[in-house]
N, CA, C and O of each residue as an XYZ file, in Angstrom:
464
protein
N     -12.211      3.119     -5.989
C     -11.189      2.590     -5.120
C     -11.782      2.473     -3.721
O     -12.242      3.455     -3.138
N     -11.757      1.096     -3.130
C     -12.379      1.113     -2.083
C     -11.226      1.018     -0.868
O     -10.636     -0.062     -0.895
N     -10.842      1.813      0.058
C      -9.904      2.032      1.019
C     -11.122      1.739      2.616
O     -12.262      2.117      2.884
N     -10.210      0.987      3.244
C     -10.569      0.861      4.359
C      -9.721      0.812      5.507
O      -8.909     -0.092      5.704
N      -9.956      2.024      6.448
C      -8.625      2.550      7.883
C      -9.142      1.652      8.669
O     -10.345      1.393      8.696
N      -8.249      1.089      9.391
C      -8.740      0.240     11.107
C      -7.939      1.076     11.956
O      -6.745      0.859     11.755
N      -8.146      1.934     12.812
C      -7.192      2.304     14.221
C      -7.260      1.529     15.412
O      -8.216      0.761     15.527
N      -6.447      1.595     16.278
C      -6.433      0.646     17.566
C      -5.479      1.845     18.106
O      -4.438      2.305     17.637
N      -6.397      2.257     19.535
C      -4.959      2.672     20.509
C      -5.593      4.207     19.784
O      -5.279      4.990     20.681
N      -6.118      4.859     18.966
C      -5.794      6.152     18.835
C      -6.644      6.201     17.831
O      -7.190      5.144     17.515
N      -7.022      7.651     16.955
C      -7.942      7.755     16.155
C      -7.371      9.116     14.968
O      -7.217     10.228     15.473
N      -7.140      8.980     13.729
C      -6.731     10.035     13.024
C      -7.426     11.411     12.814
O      -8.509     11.460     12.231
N      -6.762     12.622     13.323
C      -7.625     13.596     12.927
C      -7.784     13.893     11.504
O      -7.439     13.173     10.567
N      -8.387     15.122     11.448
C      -8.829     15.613      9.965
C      -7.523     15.463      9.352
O      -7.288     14.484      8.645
N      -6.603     16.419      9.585
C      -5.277     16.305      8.566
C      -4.691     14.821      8.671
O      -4.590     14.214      7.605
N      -4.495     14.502      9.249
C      -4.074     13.490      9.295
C      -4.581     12.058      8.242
O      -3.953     11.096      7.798
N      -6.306     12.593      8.115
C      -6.399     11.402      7.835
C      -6.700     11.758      5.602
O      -6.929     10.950      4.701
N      -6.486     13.715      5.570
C      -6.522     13.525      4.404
C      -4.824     13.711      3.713
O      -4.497     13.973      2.556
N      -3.908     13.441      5.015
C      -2.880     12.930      4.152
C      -2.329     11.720      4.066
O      -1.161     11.512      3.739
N      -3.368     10.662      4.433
C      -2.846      9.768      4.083
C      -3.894      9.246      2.878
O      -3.653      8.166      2.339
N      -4.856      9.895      2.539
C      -5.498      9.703      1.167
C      -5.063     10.347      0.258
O      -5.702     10.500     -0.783
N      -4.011     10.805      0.442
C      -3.411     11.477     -0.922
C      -2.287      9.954     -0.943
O      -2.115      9.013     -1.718
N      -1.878     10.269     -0.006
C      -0.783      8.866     -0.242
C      -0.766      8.113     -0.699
O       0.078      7.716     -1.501
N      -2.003      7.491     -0.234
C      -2.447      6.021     -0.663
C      -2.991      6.224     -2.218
O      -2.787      5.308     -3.016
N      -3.613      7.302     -2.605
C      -4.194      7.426     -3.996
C      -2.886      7.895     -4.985
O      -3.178      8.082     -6.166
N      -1.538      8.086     -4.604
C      -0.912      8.306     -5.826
C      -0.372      6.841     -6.015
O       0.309      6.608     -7.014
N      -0.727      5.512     -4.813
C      -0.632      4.168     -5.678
C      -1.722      3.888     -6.802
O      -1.733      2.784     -7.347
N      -2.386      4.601     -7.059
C      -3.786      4.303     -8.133
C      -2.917      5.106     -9.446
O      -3.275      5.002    -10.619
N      -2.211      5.583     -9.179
C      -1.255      6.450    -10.623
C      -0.486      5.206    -11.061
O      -0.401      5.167    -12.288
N      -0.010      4.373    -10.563
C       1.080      3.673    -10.943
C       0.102      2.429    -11.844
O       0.592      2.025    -12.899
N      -1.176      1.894    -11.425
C      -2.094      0.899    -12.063
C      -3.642      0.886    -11.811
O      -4.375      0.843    -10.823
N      -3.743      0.927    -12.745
C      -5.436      1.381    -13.141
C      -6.294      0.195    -12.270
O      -7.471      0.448    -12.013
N      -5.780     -0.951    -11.866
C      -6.552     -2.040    -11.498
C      -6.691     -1.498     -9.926
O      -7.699     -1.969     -9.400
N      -6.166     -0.901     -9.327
C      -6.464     -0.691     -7.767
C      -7.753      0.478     -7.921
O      -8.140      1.148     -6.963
N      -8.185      0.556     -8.965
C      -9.226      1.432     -8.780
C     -10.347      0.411     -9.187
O     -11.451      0.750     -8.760
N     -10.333     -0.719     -9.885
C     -11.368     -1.314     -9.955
C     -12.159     -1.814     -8.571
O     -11.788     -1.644     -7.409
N     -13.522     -2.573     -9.116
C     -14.483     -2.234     -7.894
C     -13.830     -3.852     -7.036
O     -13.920     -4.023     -5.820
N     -13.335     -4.657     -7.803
C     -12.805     -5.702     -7.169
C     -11.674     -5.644     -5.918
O     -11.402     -6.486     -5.062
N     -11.221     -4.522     -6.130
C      -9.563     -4.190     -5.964
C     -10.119     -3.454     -4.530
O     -10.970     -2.568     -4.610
N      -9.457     -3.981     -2.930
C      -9.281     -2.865     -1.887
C      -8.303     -2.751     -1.748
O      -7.472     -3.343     -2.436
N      -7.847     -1.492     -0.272
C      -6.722     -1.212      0.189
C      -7.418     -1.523      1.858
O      -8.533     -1.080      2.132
N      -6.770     -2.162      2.670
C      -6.794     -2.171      3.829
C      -6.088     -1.345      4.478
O      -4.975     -1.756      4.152
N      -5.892     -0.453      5.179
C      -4.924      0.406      6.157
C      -5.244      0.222      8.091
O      -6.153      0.393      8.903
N      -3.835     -0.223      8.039
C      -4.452     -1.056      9.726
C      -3.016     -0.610     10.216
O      -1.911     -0.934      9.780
N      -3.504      0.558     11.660
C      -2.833      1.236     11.861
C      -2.749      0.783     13.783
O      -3.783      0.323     14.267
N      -1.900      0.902     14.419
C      -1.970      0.645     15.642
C      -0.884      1.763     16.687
O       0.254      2.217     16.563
N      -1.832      1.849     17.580
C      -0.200      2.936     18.746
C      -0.039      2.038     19.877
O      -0.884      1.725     20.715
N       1.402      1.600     19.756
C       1.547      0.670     20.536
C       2.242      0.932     21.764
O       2.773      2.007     21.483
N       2.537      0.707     22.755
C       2.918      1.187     24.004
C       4.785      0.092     23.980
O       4.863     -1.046     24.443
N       5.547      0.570     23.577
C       6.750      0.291     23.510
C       7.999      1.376     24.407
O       7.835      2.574     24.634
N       8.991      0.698     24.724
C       9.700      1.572     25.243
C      10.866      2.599     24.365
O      11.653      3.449     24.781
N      10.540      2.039     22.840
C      11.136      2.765     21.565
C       9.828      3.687     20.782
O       8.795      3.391     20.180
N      10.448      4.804     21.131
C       9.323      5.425     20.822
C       9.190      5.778     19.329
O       8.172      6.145     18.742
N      10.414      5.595     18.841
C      10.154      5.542     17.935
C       9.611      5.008     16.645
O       9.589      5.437     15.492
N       8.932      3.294     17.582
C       8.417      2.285     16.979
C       7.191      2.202     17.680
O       6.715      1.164     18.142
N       6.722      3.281     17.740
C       5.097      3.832     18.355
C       3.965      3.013     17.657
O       3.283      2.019     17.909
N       4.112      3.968     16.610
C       2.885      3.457     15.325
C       3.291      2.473     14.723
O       4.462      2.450     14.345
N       2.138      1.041     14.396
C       2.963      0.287     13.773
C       1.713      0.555     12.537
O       0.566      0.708     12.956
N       1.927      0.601     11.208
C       1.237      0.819     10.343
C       1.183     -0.620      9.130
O       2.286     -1.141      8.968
N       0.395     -1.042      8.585
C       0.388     -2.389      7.865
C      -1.083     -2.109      6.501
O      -2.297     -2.275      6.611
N      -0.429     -1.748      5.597
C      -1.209     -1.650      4.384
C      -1.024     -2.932      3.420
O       0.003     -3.472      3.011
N      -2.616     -3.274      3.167
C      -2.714     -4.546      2.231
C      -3.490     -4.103      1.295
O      -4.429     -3.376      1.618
N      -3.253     -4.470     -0.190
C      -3.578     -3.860     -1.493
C      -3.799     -5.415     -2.079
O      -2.876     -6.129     -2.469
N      -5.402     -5.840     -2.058
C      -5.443     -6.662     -2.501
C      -6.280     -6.405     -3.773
O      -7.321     -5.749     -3.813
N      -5.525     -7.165     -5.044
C      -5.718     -6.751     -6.829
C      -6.195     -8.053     -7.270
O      -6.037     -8.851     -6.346
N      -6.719     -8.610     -8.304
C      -7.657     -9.365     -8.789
C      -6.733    -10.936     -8.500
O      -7.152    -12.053     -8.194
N      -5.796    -10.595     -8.669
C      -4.413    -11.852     -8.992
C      -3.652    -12.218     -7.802
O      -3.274    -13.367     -7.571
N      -3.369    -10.886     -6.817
C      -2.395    -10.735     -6.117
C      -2.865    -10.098     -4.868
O      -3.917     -9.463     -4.809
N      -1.839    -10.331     -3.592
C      -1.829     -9.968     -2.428
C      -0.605     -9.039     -2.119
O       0.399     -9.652     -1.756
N      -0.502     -7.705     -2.192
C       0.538     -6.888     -1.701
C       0.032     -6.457     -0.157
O      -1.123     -6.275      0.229
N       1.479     -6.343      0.705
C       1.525     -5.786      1.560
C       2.800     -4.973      2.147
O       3.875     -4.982      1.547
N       2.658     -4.459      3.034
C       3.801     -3.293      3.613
C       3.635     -3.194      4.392
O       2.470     -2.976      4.723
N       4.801     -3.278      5.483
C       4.368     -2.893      7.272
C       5.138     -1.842      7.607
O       6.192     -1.806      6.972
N       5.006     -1.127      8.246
C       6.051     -0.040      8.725
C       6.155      0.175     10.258
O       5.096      0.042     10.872
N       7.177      0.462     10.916
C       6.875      1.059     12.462
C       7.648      2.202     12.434
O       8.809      2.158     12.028
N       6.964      3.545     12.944
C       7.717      4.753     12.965
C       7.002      5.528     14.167
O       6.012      4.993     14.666
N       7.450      6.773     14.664
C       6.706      7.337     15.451
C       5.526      8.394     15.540
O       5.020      8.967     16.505
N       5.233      8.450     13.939
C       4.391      9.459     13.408
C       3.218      8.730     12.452
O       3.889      8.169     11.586
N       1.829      8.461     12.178
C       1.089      7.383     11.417
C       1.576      8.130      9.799
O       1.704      7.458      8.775
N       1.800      9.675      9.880
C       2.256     10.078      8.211
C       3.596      9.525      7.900
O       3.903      9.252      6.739
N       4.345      9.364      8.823
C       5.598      9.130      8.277
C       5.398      7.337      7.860
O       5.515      6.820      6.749
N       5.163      6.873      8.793
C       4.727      4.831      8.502
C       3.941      4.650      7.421
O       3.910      3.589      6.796
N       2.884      6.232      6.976
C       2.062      5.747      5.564
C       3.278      6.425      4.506
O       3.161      5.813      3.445
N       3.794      6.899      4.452
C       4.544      7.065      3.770
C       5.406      6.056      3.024
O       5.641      5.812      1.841
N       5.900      5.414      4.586
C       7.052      4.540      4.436
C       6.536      3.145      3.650
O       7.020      2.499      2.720
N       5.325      2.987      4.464
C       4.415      1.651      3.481
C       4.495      1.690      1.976
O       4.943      0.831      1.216
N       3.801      3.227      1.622
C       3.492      3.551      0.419
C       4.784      3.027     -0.889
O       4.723      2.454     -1.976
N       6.053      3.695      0.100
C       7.271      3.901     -0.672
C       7.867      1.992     -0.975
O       8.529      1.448     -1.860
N       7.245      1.553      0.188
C       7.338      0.059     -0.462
C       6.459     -0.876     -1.173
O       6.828     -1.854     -1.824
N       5.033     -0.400     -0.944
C       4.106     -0.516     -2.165
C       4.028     -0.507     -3.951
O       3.703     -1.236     -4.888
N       4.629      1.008     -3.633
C       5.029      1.475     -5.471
C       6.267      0.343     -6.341
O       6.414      0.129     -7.545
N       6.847     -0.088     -5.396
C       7.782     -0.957     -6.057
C       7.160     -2.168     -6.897
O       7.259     -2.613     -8.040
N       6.208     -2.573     -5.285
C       5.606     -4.238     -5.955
C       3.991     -3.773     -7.013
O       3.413     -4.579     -7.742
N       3.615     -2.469     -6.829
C       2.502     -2.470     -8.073
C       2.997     -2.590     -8.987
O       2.592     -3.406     -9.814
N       4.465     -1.534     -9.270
C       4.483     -1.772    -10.938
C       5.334     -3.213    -10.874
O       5.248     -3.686    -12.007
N       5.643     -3.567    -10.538
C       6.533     -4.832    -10.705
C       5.090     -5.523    -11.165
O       5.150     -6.224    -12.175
N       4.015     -5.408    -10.620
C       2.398     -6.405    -10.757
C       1.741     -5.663    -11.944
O       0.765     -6.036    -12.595
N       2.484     -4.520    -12.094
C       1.933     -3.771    -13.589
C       2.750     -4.560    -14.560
O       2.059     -5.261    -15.298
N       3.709     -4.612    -14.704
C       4.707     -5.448    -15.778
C       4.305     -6.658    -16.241
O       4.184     -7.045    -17.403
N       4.082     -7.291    -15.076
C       3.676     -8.942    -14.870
C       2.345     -8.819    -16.180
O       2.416     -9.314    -17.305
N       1.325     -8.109    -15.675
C       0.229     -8.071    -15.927
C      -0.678     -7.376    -16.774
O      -1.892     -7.176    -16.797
N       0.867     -6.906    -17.844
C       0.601     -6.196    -18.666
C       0.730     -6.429    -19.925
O       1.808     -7.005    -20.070
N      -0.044     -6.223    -21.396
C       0.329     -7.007    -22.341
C       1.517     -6.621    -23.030
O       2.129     -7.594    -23.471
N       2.245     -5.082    -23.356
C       3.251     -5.104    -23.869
C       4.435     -4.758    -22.317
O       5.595     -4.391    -22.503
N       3.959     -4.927    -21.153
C       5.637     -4.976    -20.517
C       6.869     -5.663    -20.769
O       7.321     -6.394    -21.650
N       7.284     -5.128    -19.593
C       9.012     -5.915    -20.125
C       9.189     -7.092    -19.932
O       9.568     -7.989    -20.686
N       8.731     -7.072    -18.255
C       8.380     -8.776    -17.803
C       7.387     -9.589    -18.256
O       7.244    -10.702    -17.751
N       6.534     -9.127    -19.308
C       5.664    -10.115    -20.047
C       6.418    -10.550    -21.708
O       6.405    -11.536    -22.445
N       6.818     -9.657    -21.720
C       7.690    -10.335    -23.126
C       9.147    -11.317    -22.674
O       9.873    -12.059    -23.336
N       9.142    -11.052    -21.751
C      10.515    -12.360    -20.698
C       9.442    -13.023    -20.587
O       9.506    -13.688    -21.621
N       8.567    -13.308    -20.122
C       7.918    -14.340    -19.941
C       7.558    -15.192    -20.993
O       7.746    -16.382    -20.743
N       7.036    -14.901    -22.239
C       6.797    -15.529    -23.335
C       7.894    -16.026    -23.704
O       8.002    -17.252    -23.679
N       8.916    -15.268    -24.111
C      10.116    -16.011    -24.351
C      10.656    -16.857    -23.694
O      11.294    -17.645    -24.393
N      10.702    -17.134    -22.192
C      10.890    -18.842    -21.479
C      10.005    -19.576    -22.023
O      10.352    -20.755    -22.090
N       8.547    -19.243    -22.623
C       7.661    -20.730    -22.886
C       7.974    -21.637    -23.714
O       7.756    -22.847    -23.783
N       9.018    -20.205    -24.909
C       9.098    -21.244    -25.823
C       9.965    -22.322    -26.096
O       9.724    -23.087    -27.029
């Protein structure tokens, strides 16, 4: 699994930056293809100078898979809580791209059945 962080504005410490590799790696539980060597994760993280502080960090994860382009943006005031929040909208569209792309899913047997 090839993961790649961009920071702007700030830099993750140690904890920080091994909890968001746990994060990002329980999307590799949901489909075996984000671990192939084709397959990255971009993580592009920014601290932005706003007068809502609570829209500090703006965080933007892209999970690009052999077929497909997923992404997730988040703004929160903490970079764990925005990888979180990404993550939690990530897991939706992998397996939805697991189904698609799978030979006995649900959404592949709907699919055959419109062809015919």
């Amino acid at each position: 699994m090839n993961i790649q962080h961009f920071e702007k504005g700030f830099h993750y410490n140690n904890t920080e930056l091994l909890t968001v590799a746990k994060k990002i790696g329980k999307l590799a539980t949901y489909c075996q293809k984000i671990k192939d060597e084709g397959s990255y994760i971009r993580i592009d993280a920014e601290n932005r100078k706003t007068e809502k502080k609570r829209d500090a960090m703006k965080v933007a994860i892209t999970v690009k898979l052999p077929t497909k382009i997923l992404r997730a943006e988040s703004r929160r005031p903490d970079v764990c809580e925005a990888v979180d929040r990404c993550v939690e909208k990530l897991s939706g569209q992998v397996k939805k791209y697991k189904e698609l792309h799978q030979k006995k899913g649900k959404m592949q047997k709907a699919r055959k059945k419109g062809k015919k």
